[in-house]
N, C-alpha and C positions, 0 to 999 in steps of 0.2 A: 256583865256581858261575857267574858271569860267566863265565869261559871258556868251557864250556858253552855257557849258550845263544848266545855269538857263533858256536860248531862250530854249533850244531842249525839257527842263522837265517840261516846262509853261504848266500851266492846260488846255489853248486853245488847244497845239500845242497836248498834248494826248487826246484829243475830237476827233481828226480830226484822229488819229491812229488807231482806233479800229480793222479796217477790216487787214492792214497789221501786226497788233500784232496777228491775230489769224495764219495767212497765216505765219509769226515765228514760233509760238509757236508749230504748226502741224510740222512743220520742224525739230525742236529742240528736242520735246518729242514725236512726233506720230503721224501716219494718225490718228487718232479719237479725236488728240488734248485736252484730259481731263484737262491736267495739265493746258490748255490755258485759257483765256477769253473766254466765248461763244458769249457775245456778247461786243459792245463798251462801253458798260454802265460799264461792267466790269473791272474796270480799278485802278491803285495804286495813291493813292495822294502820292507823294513821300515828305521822310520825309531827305531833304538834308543839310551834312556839307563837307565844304568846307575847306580843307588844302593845306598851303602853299609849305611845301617841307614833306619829308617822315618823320621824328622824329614827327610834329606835325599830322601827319595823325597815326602813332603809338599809341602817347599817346590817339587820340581819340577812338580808338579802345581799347585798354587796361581801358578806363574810362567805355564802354559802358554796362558794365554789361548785367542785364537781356535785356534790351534796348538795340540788339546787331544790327549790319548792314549787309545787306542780299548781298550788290554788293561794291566793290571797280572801281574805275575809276581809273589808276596809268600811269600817264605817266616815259619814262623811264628816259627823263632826267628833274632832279630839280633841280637846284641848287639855294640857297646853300646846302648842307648837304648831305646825302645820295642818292644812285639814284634809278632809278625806282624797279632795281634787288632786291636790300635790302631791303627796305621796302615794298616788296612784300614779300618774307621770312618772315620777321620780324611780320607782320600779319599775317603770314599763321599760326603762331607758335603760335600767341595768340590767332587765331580764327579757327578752320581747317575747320569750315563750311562755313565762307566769300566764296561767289565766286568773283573771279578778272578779272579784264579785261584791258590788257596791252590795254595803247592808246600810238602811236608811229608813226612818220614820217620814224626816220632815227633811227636804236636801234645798241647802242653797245654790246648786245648780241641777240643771235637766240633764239627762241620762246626752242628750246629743255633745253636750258642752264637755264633759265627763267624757267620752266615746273621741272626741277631739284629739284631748291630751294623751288619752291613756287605750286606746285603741291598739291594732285594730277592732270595729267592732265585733268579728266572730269571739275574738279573747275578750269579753267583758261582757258581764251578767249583773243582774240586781234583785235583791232579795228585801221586800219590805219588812218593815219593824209593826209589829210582833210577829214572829217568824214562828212556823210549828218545827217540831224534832223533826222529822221524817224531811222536812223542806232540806234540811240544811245537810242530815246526811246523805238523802239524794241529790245533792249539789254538788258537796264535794266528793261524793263515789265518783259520781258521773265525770266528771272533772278530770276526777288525777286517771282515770281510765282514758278520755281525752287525750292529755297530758302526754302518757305516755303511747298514745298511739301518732299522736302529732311527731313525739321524740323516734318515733320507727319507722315515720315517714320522712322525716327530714334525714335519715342516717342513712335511709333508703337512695334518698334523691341525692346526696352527698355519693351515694357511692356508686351510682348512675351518672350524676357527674362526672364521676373522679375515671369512669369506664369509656365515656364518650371522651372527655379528653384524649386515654390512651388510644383510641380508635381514630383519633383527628391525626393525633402524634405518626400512630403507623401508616394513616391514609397518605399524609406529607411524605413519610418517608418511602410509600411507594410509588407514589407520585415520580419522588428523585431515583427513586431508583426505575423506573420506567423513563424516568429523561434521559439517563445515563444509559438504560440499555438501547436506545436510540439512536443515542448519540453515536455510542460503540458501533450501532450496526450501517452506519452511515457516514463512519470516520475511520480513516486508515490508525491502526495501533503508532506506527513507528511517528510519522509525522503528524498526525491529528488533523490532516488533509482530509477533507469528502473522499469517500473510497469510489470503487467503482458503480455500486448502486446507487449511490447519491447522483454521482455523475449523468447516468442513465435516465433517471428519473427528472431530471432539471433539462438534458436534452430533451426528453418527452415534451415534457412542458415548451419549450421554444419552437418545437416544428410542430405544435398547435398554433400557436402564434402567429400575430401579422407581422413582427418585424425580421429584416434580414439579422442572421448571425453566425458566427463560425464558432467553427471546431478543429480545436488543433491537437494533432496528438505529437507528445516528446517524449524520442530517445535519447538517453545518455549512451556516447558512442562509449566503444571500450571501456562499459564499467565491469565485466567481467573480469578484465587485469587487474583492474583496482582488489576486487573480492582476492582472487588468484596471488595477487602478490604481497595485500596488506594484509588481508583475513575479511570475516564476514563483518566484524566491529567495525571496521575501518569502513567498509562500504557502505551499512546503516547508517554512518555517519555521513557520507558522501549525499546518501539520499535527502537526509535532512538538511544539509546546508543548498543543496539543488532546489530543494523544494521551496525553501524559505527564498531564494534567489531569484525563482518563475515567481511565486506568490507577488513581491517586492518590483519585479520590474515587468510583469503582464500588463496586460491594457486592465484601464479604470473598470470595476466590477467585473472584474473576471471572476467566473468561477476555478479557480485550480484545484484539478483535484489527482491521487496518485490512482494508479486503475491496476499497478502491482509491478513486481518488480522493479527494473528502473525504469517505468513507461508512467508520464503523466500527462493526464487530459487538460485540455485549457477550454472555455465555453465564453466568448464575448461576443457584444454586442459588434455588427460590422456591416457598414453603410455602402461598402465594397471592396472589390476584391485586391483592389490598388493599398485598400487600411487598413484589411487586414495582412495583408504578406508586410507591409511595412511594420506593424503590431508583431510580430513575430519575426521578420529580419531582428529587430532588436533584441528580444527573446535570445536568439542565437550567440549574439553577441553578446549578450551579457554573460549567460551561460559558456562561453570560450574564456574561460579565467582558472585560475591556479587557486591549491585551496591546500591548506595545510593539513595534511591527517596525522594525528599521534607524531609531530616532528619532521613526517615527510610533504615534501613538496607534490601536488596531485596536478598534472594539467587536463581540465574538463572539457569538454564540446558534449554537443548535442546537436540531433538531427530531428526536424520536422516534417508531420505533412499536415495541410492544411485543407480543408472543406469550405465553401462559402455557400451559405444557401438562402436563397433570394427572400424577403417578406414575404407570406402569402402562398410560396411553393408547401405543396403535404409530400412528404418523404419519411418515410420509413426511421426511425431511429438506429437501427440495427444498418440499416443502408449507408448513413453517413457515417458510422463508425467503422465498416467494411471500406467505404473510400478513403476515411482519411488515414487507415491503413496502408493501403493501399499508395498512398502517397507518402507515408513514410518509408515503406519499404523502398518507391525509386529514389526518396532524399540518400537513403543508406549506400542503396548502390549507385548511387553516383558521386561518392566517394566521402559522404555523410560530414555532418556540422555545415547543413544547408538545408532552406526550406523549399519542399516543391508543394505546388499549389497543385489538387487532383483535375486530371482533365477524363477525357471519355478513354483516350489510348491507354490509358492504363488498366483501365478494365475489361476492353482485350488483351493487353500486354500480359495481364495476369491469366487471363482463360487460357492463353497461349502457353503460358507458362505449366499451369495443370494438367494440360494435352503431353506438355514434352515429359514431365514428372512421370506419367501413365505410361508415355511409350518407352521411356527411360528401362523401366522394369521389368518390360519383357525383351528389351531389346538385343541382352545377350542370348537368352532361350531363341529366340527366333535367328541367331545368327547374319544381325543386320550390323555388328560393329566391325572395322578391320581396322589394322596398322601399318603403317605405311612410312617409311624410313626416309629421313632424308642427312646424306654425309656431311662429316664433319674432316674436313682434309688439314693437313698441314701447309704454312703459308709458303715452305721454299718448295719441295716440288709437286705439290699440290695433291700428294697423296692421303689417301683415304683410312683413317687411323678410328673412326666410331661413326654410327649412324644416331640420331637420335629419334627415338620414337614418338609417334603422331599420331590419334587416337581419330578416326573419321566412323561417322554413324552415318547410313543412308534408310531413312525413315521409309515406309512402305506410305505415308499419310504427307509426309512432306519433303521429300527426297534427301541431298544431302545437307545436312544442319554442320552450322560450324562450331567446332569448341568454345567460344566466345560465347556460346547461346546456351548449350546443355552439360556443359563444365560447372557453371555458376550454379546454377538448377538442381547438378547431380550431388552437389556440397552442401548447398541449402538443406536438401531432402533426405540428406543421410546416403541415399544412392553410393557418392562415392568413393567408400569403401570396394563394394561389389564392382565397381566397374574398375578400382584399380587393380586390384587383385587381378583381374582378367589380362590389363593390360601388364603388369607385370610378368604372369606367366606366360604371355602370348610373345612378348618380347624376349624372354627366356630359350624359349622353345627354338626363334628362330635366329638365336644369337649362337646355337650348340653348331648353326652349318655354315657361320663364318669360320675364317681361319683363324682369325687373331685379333679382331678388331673391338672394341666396345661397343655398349647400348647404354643410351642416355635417356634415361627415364624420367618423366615427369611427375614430383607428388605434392598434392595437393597441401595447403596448412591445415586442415582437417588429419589428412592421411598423417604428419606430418606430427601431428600433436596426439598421435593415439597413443595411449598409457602402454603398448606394447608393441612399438613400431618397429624399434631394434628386432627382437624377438622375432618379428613377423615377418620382416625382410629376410633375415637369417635362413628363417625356416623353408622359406617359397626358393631363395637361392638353391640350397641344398638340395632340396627334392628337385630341381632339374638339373643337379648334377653340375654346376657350375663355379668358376671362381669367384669369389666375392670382387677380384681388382677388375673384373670384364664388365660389372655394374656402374656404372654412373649414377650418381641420384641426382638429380636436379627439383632445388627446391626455392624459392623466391625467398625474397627479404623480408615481406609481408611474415613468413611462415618463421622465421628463427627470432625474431626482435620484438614480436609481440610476447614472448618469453625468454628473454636472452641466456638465463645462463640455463636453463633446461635446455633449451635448443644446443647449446654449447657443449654439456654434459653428452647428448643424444648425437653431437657429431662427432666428440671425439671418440664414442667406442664405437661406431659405423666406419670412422677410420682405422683404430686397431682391429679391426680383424680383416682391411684389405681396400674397404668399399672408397670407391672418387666420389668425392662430392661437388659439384659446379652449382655457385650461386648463379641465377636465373635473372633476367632480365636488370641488370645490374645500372644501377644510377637514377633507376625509375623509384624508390622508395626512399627511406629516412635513415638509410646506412651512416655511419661515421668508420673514421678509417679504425680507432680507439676498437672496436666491435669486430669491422672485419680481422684485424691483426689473431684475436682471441677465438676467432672458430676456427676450427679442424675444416680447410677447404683446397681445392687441388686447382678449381678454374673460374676464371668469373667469366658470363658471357652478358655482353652488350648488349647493347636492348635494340632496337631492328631503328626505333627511332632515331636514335642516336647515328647510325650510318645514313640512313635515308637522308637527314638534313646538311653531311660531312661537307657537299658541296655546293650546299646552298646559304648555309649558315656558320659564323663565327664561331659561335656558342656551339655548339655541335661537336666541331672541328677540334675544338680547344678538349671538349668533357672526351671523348675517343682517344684523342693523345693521353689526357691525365687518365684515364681507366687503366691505358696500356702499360703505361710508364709503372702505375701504382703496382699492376700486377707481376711485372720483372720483376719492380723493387721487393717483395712479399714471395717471389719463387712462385708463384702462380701462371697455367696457362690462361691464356685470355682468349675468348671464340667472340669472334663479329658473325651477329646472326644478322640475317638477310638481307647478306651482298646480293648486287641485281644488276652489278654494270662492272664491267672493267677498270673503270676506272677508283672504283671502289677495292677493286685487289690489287689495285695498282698503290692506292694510298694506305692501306691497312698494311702492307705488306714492308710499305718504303717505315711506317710507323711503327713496325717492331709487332702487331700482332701474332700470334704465334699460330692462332687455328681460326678459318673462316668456316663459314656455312652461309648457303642461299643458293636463293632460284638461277642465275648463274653460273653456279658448279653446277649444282643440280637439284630437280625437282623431286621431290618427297615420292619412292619410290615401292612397289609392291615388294614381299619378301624373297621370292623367286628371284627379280631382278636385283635385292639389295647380296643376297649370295655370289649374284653374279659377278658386281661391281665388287664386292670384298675377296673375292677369288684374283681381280684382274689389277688391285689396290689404287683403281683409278677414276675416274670419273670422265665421262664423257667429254666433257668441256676441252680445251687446250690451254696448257700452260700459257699465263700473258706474260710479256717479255716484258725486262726490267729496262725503263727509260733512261737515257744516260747523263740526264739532267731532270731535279726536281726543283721548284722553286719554292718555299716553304715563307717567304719574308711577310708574305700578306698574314701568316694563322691560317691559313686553309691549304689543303689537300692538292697538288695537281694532278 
């Protein structure tokens, strides 16, 4: 048998094959015969071993490593040892790409039984006994050409595999990377809160909805100081323990999220307006806490305003976040680390507000602002030593508006700059046709806090030709302690070069004596409240003496603003005040008549005669 196929695989005997290997190969793989020889030249030196029974036709296959064998020739019966069936198996096991080809006269099993083991059936072929040349080496041409087109196709689909994997790998990782740009544009950086579009888009979703729910928006009151005095570190930090704070004690599924700055959005369920202001009184209070920054001690508050919008109402998204604006801004101004719930007056309050902002602007061009004096006298013969000035606007749209109303509005809006400046000069102007007397000016903590205040006060002095000691500045407590030692630096060279300074409305704010002691100041004046209650109330009567008293002891003059009775200059006076003012002495006057009265160093009123007995035993004033 060996003899054989070395006659049938002799390199003469495949010369002479060529044409019926193709006329195979078309058969085997296709009319267009790719896989075939195209022509005779095309042909395999075959690289052949020869085994005696199946064990040693095994071990050759199991030796042949990368060097493997593209065709088996097996006949069925060998003996000794195993017969054709088994070690067709037995190779299929070690090789699954071998193809086989039973050669068999007389077989003890059927081509199906054989196809079982040693499958599958595309890999296994059978050649009966007495086989011609041409049979065998159109078998195995065809075969190892097979062979090696199967080997080009599996290396193929291997490396199709191996491309589709890497395409599953980047698909994944764009996948992540698409969740993550998501996430990013829907999560604040610093805190990892819903940012402001997340926010918006989940209120959308609610005022489609049936059920009721609020919205609340929070202010961190004075986080500004915080940035201002720690640094911006210190404040990023601030933000995230705030946040984690709302997150930690909101109502059950809240939405928290930051909307920028130090403003964050709250979005809960709320069944009304009673649960939700209690849901947020708490809020409040948990956010009024102390917080460690970098070693220092921080005291926090925050201020709210709150929306409630019924199930079933359709409302604008943009609308309830314009309200509940609008309701933080009255929590703020009414003296903020409080929640106001929006009502309708606010959104005239606010229209109201836009109207004054508008007329604000034009309102020096058009020459609708004036100033208006009212003295400051000394308490023994009641003469008349400064006026202080008083800014009145008479609107052409709403007649005369009170400072209390377009003060606020002109600081908010940046406005007041431009309007002090005016008042300043205006006050200048008509302090050059007193004799002697000062002008007490009011400036805003805006004005107050400009990076070039000094400078500017300086400048506006001098160009009308006046002394810096004829100035008074009056500045509230609000305006120096929300920066204390800048304030402190900015009074004491406003002192060296001349200028009085009088703390404002004094005992209405969060002064300590430790503070007052360390500013550059000449007067403190009383706050209007404080006299008004002298004879009604204990507490009053008691805070008026200790004002007095603090201000002797510190070299200070002390002014009682708005005495209204005699009996009020009868008790300031008996109290060691040193300088009054009010509707009593006299009324806030044009500059014509304040010339007149600084000419005559008197004030209309009459001196009140000094009682020849006071009784002081109760704490209050007779």
């Amino acid at each position: 048998m060996h003899a054989s196929y070395r006659e049938c695989l002799a390199p003469s005997v495949l010369s002479n094959s060529g044409k019926a290997l193709n006329v195979m190969a078309r058969e085997l793989f296709g009319q267009d015969g790719t896989a075939a020889p195209a022509t005779a030249d095309e042909r395999f030196d075959f690289d052949i071993t020869y085994a005696s029974q199946g064990l040693e036709a095994i071990e050759q296959v199991s030796r042949a490593g990368e060097d493997r064998f593209a065709v088996a020739f097996i006949d069925v019966r060998m003996p000794p040892g195993i017969d054709g069936r088994e070690t067709a198996r037995q190779i299929r096991a070690l090789d699954p790409e071998i193809n086989i080809v039973i050669v068999t006269g007389f077989s003890d099993f059927s081509p199906l039984e054989i196809a079982r083991v040693a499958g599958p059936p595309d890999k296994i072929f059978y050649i009966a006994k007495p086989f011609e040349v041409e049979e065998i080496v159109q078998t195995a041409t065809a075969l190892c050409h097979r062979w090696q087109a199967d080997r080009a196709l599996a290396a193929t689909r291997a490396a199709l595999a191996a491309k589709i994997e890497e395409l599953e790998e980047q698909k994944l990782e764009l996948a992540m990377n698409e969740s993550k740009a998501v996430h990013i544009a829907n999560h604040d950086l610093l805190t990892d809160a819903p940012n402001r579009l997340a926010f918006l888009r989940s209120l959308a979703g609610l005022v489609r909805g049936e059920r009721g729910f609020a919205t609340a928006l929070i202010d961190l009151d004075r986080f500004k100081l915080v940035n201002d005095t720690f640094g911006h570190v210190a404040g990023d930090q601030l933000i995230r323990m705030m946040c984690a704070l709302i997150q930690q004690h909101g109502p059950d599924n809240a939405l928290v999220a930051r909307l920028g700055g130090d403003e964050f959005g709250v979005l809960f369920a709320a069944p009304s307006e009673d649960a939700a202001l209690m849901a947020c009184e708490r809020l409040v209070q948990a956010c009024s806490t102390n917080f460690r920054l970098f070693g220092h001690s921080v005291q926090s508050s925050a201020s709210i305003g709150l929306v409630v919008v019924e199930g079933g109402v359709r409302i604008d998204p943009i609308d309830v976040m314009r309200r509940a604006d609008l309701a933080l801004n009255e929590a703020k101004r009414r003296g903020r680390g409080i929640v106001r719930l929006f009502d309708e007056s606010m959104d005239e309050s606010i229209r109201f507000r836009r109207r004054i902002e508008g007329g604000l602007a034009n309102a020096i061009a058009n020459d609708e602002l004036r100033l208006v004096y009212q003295p400051i006298v000394e308490h023994g013969d009641l003469s008349v030593v400064a006026f202080e000035a008083l800014l009145r606007w008479h609107s052409p749209e709403y007649g005369m508006i009170s400072p209390d109303i377009f003060i606020p509005i002109a600081e908010e809006s940046n406005q007041i700059h431009d309007l002090g400046d005016w008042v300043l000069d205006t006050a200048l102007a008509t302090l050059r046709r007193w004799p002697e007397q000062y002008v007490s000016v009011n400036f805003s903590p805006r004005q107050f806090r400009r990076q070039n205040f000094v400078a500017h006060v300086v400048e506006r002095v001098q160009r009308a030709g006046v002394s810096p000691t004829r100035l008074q500045i009056e500045i509230t407590e609000t305006a120096i302690f929300d920066d204390a030692e800048r304030a402190a630096e900015t009074l004491y060279r406003l002192r060296q070069m001349g200028f009085r300074i009088a703390l404002d409305d004094f005992g209405t704010g969060y002064s300590s004596l430790y503070n007052i002691r360390k500013f550059a100041l000449d007067c403190l004046k009383i706050d209007k409240s404080f006299i008004d209650g002298m004879g009604r109330e204990r507490e009053s009567a008691a805070i008026v003496q200790s004002i007095i008293h603090l201000g002797r002891a510190l070299g200070l003059e002390v002014v009682a603003e708005g005495v209204e009775t005699p009996a009020q200059v009868q008790a300031l006076r008996i109290a060691g005040c040193s300088h009054l003012q009010g509707y009593h002495l006299s009324r806030p006057v044009d500059a014509d008549e304040s010339v007149e009265i600084a000419r005559q160093r008197h004030v209309v009123a009459k001196p009140v005669s000094m009682p020849m007995q006071i009784e002081v035993a109760t704490g209050t004033f007779a």
